[in-house]
Structures are given as structure tokens and as C-alpha cells.
C-alpha positions in Angstrom: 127.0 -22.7 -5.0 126.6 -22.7 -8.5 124.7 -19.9 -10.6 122.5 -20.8 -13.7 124.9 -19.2 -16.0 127.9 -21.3 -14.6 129.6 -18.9 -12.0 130.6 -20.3 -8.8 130.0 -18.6 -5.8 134.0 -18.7 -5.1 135.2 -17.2 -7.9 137.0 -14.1 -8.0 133.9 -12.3 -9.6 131.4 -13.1 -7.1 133.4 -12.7 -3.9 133.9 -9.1 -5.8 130.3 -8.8 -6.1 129.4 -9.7 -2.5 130.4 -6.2 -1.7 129.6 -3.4 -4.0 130.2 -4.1 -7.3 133.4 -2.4 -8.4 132.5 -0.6 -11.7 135.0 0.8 -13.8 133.6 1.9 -17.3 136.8 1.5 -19.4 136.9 -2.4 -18.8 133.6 -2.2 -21.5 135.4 -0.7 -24.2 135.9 3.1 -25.7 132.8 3.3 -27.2 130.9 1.9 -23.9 132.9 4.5 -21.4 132.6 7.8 -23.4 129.0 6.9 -22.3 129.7 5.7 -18.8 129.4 8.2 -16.0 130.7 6.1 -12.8 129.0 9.1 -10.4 125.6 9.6 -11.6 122.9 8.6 -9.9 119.7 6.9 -12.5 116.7 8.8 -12.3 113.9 7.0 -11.0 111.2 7.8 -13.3 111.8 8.6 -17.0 113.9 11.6 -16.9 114.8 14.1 -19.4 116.9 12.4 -22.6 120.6 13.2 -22.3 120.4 14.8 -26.3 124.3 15.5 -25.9 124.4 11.5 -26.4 121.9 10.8 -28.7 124.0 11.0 -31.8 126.5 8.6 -30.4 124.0 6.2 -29.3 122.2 6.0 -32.2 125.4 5.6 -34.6 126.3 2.7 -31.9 125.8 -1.2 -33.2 127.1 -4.7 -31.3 129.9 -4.4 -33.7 131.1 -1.0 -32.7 130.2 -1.5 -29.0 132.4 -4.5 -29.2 134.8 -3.5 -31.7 137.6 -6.2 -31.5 135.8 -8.7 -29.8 134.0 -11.4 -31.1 130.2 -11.5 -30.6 129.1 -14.9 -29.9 125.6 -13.9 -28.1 124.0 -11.4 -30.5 121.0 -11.2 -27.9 123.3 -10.4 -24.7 124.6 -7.2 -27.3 121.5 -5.9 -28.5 120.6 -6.2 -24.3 123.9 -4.3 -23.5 122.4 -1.5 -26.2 118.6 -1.5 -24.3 120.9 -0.6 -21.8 122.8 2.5 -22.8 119.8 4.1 -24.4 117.8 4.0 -20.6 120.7 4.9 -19.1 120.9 8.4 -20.6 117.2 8.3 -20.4 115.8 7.2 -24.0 112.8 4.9 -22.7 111.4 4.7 -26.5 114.7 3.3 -28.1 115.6 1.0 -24.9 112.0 -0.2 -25.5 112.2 -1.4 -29.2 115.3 -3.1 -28.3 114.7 -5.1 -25.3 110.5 -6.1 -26.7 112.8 -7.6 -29.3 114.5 -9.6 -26.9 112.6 -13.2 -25.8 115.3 -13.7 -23.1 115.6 -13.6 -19.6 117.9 -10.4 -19.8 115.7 -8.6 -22.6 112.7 -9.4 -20.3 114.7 -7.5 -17.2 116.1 -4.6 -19.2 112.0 -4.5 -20.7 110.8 -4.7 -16.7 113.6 -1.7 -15.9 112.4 0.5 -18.7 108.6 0.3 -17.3 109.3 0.7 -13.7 110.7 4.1 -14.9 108.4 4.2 -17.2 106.3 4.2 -14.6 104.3 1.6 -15.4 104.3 -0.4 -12.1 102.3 -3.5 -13.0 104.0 -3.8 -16.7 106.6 -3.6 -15.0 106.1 -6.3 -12.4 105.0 -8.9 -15.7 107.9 -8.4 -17.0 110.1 -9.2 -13.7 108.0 -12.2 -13.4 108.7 -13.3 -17.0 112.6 -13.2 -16.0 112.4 -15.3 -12.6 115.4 -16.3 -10.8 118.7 -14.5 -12.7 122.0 -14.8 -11.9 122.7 -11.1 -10.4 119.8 -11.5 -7.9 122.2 -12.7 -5.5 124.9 -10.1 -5.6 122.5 -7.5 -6.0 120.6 -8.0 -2.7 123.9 -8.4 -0.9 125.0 -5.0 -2.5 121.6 -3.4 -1.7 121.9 -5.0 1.8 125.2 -3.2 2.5 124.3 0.3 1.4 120.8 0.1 3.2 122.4 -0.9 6.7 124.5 2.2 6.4 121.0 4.5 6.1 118.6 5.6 8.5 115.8 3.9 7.0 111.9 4.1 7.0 109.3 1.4 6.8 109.1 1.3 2.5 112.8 0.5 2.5 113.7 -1.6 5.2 113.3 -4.9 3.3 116.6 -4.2 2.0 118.1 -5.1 5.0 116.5 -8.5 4.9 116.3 -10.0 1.9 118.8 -12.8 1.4 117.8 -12.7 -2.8 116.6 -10.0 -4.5 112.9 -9.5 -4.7 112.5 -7.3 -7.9 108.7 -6.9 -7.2 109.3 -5.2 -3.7 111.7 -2.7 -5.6 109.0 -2.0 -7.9 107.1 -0.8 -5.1 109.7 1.3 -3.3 110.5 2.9 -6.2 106.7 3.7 -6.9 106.7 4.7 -2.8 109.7 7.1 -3.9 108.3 8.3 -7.0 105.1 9.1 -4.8 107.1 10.9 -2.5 106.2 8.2 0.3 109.6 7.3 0.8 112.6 9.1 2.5 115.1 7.3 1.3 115.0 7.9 -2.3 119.1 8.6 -2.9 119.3 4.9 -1.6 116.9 3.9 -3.8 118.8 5.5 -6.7 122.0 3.7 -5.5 120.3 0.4 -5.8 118.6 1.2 -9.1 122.5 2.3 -10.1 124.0 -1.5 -8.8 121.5 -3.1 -10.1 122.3 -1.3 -14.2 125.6 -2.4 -13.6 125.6 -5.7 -12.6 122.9 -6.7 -15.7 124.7 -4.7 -17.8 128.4 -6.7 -16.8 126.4 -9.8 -17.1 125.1 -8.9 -20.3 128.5 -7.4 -22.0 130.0 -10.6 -20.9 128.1 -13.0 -22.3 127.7 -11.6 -25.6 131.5 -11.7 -25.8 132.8 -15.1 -23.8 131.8 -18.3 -22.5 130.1 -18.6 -19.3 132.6 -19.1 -16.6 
């Protein structure tokens, strides 16, 4: 099977991916992994900014990011940078950036940053703006594996079924977790975390390489 970026099913990657994707923050660069913390969980919602980080983000461009490297998708880096500021919780700077961004990756970092917003149905426009992406795959078989290990209640056990990712039923477990509607809102998190780092692998490496 062939992904719309390229990727084959049988690569390497993928088989990798059809498990729980293996994250290792150094393989992104210094300047990427002294913002990287492989254990924390996302919050769901907006959170509190991490202001120990700010200074580093904000000093942070695609050229330092990918110091060494040469850029060749300026869009894929600014999307890699949407997706440091949300991950230390900076919804108003991921925001500029990924509006910015007329792609199918700025339009999934923009749908992330409103589901934690939480804006549920700006959230859900923007998920339908990306359609079918590349990770969707992966990412439901990673969900799928972590959810078959849970006790799980009614919001969440779509997770079980799914063959490829349905971002708008995440919306709504998220909202169900948010809501307090939901028991299985570490599991949630988890997902929330696979799914950061698969966009954001996908992202870092096409801003820097061909498509393989």
C-alpha cells in the first residue's frame, strides 16, 4: 500500500509505526530535544504555558531548529514550530503559525490547537479541511494497541475498532474527557501524545528530505 506522501507500507518506518511509534527526541536535533520530554503526557485542554521554555521557543527559527540541514519545505518547518509552541502549551503562538499554513499539516496542527483550545467544532472544520493524511493509518493502529490493553468505557471504545483514524470521533472523546464523561482520560492523553509525534516526525521530515 502506498501512502500519499510516497511511503510504502513495507518500509522500515511504517512496520515501526504499526506498533507504537518509537520516539526518541535526539533523532530531531539539539535544539528540538532540549524541548522534548519523551514522558509527559499532553494536556487535554489548554494547560498552563511552560514559561521555563518560552525564551527558547521564541529565539527558535527553521534555521536553528534545523541547524545543518537543508530546509527544502519551508511550510513542513514553520508546522514543526506550531508544534513545539502547543506542546509546552502556548495555544496563541502555535495559532499564528499554523493559520499561516494553507496545507494539509498546518490545517491539522490548526485542528489540534482548537480541540485544546477547546473549541470542538473549529476544531472539527479544521480536521475536515486536512482529510485523509498520511499518519492516519499508523495512528489508529497505535491507538488500537494501547486501547485493547484498557478497561474501557462506551466514549472510548471506538479505538478498538477503527481500521483508520477518525479525527472527528477524537474530538469528541476528548470533549467526553474534558467533561469528565469519560474514564479513560490517561488513554486519551496517550493517544493525543502518538498522535503529536507522529505529525510532528512527518512534518520534521519533510521539511528536510524527499519523500520516501
Amino acid at each position: 500500500m502506498a501512502y500519499r506522501d510516497g511511503r510504502h507500507e513495507d518500509s522500515p518506518r511504517i512496520r515501526e509505526f504499526f506498533t507504537v511509534f518509537a520516539f526518541d527526541p535526539q533523532q530531531y536535533g539539539p535544539a528540538a530535544a532540549v524541548l522534548l520530554n519523551a514522558e509527559r503526557l499532553p494536556e487535554l485542554g489548554p494547560g498552563i504555558p511552560n514559561q521555563t521554555a518560552h525564551a527558547r521557543l521564541r529565539g527558535l527559527t527553521p534555521e536553528s531548529l534545523f541547524a545543518g540541514q537543508a530546509i527544502i519545505d519551508r511550510e513542513m518547518a514553520q508546522c514543526c514550530l506550531a508544534g513545539l509552541w502547543l506542546e509546552h502549551n502556548f495555544l496563541e503562538e502555535s495559532h499564528a503559525l499554523s493559520q499561516a499554513i494553507h496545507t494539509a499539516a498546518g490545517s491539522y496542527w490548526h485542528g489540534i490547537m482548537h480541540r485544546r483550545e477547546p473549541d470542538f467544532s473549529n476544531a472539527k472544520y479544521w480536521f475536515r479541511r486536512v482529510g485523509d493524511y498520511s499518519i492516519f493509518e499508523p495512528l489508529a493502529a497505535g491507538a488500537r494497541k494501547m486501547a485493547q490493553a484498557e478497561d474501557l468505557d462506551r466514549a472510548a471504545a471506538f479505538l478498538t475498532k477503527q481500521e483508520r483514524w477518525d479525527p472527528f470521533q477524537f474530538v469528541d472523546l476528548c470533549e467526553a474527557a474534558l467533561r469528565g464523561e469519560t474514564r479513560n482520560v490517561e488513554l486519551c492523553q496517550r493517544v493525543a501524545r502518538e498522535e503529536w509525534r507522529l505529525l510532528f516526525d512527518d512534518c520534521y521530515r519533510r521539511a528536510v528530505a524527499p519523500a520516501r
